[in-house]
C-alpha positions as CSV (number, residue, x, y, z in Angstrom):
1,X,-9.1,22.1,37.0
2,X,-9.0,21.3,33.2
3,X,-11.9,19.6,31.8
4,X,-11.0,17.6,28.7
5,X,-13.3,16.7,26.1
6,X,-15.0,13.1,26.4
7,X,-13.5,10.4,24.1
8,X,-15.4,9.9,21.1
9,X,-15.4,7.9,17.8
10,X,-18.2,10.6,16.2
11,X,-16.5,11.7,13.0
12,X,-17.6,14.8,14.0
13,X,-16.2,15.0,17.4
14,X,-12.7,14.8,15.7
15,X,-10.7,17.5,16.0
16,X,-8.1,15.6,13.8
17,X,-11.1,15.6,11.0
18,X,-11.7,19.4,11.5
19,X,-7.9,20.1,11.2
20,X,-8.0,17.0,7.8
21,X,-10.7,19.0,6.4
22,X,-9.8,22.7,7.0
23,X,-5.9,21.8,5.5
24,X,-7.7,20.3,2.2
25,X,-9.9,23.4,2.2
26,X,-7.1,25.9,2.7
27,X,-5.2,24.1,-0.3
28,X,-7.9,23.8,-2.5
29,X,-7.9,27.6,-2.3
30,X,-4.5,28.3,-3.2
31,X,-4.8,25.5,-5.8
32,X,-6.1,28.3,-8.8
33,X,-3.3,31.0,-8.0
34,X,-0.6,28.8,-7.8
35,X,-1.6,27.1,-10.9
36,X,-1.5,30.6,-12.7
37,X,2.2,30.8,-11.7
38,X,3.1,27.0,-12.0
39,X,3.7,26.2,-8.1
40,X,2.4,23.6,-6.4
41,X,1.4,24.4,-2.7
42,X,4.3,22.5,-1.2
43,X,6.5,24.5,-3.7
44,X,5.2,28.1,-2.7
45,X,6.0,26.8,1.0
46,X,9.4,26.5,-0.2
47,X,9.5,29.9,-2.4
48,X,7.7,31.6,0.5
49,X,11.0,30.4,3.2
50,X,13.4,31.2,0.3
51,X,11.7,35.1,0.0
52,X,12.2,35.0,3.5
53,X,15.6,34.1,3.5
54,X,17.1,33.3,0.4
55,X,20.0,31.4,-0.1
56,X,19.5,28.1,2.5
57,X,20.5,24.8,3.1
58,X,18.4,21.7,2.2
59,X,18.4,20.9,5.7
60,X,16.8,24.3,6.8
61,X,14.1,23.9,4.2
62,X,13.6,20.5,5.9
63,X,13.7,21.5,9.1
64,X,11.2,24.5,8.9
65,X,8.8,22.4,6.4
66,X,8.9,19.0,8.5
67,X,9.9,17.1,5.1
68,X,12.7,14.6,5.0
69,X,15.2,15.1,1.5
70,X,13.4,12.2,0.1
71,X,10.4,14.6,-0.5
72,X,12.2,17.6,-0.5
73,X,14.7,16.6,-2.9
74,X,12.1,15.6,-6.0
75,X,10.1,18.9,-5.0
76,X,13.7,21.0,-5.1
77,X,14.4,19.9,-8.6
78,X,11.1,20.8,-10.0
79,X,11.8,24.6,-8.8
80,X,15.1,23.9,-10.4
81,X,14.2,23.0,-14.0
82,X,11.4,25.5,-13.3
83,X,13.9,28.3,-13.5
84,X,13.3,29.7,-10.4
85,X,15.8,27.7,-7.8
86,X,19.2,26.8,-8.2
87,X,21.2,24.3,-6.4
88,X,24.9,24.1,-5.4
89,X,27.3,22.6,-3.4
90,X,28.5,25.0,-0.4
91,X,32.0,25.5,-0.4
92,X,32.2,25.5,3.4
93,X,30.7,22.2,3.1
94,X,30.2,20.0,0.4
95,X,28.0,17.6,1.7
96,X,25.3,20.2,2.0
97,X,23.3,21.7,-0.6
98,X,22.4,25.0,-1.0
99,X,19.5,26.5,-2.6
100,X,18.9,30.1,-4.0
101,X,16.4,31.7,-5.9
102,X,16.7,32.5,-9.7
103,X,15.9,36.3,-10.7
104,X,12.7,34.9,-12.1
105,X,12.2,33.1,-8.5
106,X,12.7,36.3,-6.9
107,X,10.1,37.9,-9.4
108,X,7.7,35.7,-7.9
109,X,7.9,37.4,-4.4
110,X,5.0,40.0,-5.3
111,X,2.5,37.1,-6.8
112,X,3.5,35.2,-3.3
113,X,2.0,38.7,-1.8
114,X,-0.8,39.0,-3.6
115,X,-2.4,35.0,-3.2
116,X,-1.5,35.6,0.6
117,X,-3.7,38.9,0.7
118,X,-6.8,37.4,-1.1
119,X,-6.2,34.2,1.4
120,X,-6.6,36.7,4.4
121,X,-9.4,38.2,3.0
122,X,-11.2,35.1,2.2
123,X,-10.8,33.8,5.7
124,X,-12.2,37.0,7.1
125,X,-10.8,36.7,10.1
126,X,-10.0,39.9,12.3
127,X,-6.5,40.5,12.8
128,X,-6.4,39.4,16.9
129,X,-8.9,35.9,15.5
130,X,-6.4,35.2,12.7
131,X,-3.1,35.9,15.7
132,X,-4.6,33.5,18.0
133,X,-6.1,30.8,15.9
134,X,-2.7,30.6,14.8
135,X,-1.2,30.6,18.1
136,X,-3.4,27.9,18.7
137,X,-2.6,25.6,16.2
138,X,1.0,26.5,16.9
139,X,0.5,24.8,20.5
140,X,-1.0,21.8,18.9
141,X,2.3,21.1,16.7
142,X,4.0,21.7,19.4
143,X,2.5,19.2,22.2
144,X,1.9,16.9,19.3
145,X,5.5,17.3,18.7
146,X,6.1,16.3,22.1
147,X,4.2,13.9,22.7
148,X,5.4,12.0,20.0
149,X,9.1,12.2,20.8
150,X,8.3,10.9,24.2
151,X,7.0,7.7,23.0
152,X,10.3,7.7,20.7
């Protein structure tokens, strides 16, 4: 039988706060780097799908980041006078906008690599630790996920 944890309203009994805080900590971290190469941490989440696949839909980037165009869309055309997106109608349909990376964007690629090895080494997590937390928190999005459509 699952035992689930007893409900609290201790700050510090908050796994919510735990998440909060670890997410502003984690930022703050990248916050030097990306400043050194001009990307915001919501931008380098958009580079780092883009050096994954290059070349996608608006949409996709939505889809895989959880934002809606209305804060993708402001965020896309900062990469774009940037120099290191473009943006472009797709010819197999024009309602949908594509986005591909510049030369300079794809120059990037190897910085990207570089602030995501000094992020693994300062968490200092073993390989198995760093797999599972992230399994973990992977779970969590997803019952959160559905747990929220439900109520829908």
């Amino acid at each position: 039988m699952t035992r689930l944890p007893a409900p609290s309203v201790l700050l510090d009994d908050q796994l919510c706060f735990a998440l909060y805080a670890a997410s502003r900590a984690l930022t703050a971290r990248y916050r030097p780097q990306l400043d050194e190469i001009g990307l915001t941490y919501p931008q380098y989440l958009v580079m780092m799908l883009l050096w994954e696949e290059d070349n996608q839909t608006v949409g996709q980037l939505g889809s895989r980041l959880n934002l809606d165009s209305g804060t993708l869309s402001p965020l896309l055309k900062r990469l774009t006078a940037a120099g290191l997106v473009t943006r472009h109608r797709r010819v197999e349909d024009e309602r949908s906008v594509a986005i591909a990376l510049t030369d300079e964007g794809r120059a990037l690629r190897s910085r990207g690599l570089e602030i995501n090895r000094d992020m693994i080494c300062a968490l200092q997590l073993e390989s198995d630790d760093f797999g599972a937390l992230k399994d973990q928190l992977e779970t969590l999005i997803e019952r959160v996920g559905t747990a929220e459509r439900l109520r829908a």
